[in-house]
N, C-alpha and C positions, 0 to 999 in steps of 0.2 A: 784504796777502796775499803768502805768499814761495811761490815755486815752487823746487825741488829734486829733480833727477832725475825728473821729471813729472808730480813728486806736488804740491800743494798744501798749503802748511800757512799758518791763520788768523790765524798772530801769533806771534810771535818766539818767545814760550814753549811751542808746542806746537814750535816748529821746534829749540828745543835739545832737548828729551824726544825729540827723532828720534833722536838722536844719542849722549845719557845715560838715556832711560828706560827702564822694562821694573826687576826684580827687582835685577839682578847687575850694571850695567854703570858705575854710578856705584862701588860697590863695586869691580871692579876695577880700573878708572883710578886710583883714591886708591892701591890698592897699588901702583900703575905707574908713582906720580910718581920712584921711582928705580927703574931699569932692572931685573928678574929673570928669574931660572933660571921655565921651566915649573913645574919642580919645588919650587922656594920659594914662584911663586904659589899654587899647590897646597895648601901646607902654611897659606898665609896665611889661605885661603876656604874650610878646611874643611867648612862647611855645606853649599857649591855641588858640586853633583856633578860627575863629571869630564866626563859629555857634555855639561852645560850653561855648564860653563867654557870648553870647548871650542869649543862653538859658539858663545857670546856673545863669544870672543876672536876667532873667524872675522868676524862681524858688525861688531866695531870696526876689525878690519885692513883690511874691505872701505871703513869708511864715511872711513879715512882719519886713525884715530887714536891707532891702534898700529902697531910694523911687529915683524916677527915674523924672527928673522936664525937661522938653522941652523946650526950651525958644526959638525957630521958627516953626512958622507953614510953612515953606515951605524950601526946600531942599537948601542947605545942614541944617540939623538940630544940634542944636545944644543941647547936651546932658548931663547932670549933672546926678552922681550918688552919695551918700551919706547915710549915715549909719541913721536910724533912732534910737530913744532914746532906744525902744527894741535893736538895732539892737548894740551901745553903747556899752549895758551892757556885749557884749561880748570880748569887747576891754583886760580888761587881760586875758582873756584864750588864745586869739590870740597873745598876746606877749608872754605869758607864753611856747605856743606851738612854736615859733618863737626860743626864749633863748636855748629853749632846743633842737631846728635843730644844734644851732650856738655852745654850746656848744660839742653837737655829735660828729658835722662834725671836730672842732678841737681837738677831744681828738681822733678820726679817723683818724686824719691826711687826710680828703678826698677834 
C-alpha cells in the first residue's frame, strides 16, 4: 500500500496512473519531453480541446511534473511548458508506451 497526499493507492501501478492516467496526460508529457511554446503544444494535440489542455496541464504543474515559466506579463503572453527532473524520470515509460502504440498499430495493420 502507498499513501500520497492522503490518498491511498493499492500498488505501484495504480500509483503511477495517479500521475499519467486519465485520456491526455501521457499524451502530453511525450510532447514535453522537449521544452514548448503553449502554442506549439497546441498545435501538436490538436484533438485535445484547449480547456482540457488547459486543465490537464494545470493537473501536471500541480502534481509536480511540469513547470509552466511566463516570460510577459502582459497579453499576448508567452508561455513555455517543460518537464521537470521529476517529471524527466518518466521519459522511458513514455517511449516505452509510445513503441508499443507503433508497434500495435503495425502488426494491426490500422
Amino acid at each position: 500500500m502507498y499513501s500520497i497526499d492522503n490518498k491511498q493507492y493499492p500498488c505501484s501501478t495504480s500509483l503511477t496512473m495517479k500521475y499519467i492516467g486519465g485520456k491526455w496526460k501521457a499524451v502530453i508529457l511525450i510532447h514535453l519531453i522537449e521544452k514548448k511554446r503553449y502554442s506549439e503544444l497546441r498545435k501538436e494535440c490538436k484533438v485535445i480541446t484547449e480547456r482540457t489542455l488547459s486543465l490537464q496541464l494545470k493537473e501536471l504543474e500541480e502534481d509536480g511534473l511540469i513547470t509552466r515559466t511566463v516570460h510577459t506579463n502582459k497579453p499576448p503572453l508567452r508561455v513555455d511548458y517543460e518537464l521537470t527532473s521529476f517529471g524527466r524520470t518518466l521519459i522511458p515509460l513514455l517511449q516505452a508506451i509510445a513503441q508499443w502504440g507503433s508497434k500495435t498499430a503495425e502488426t494491426l495493420k490500422l
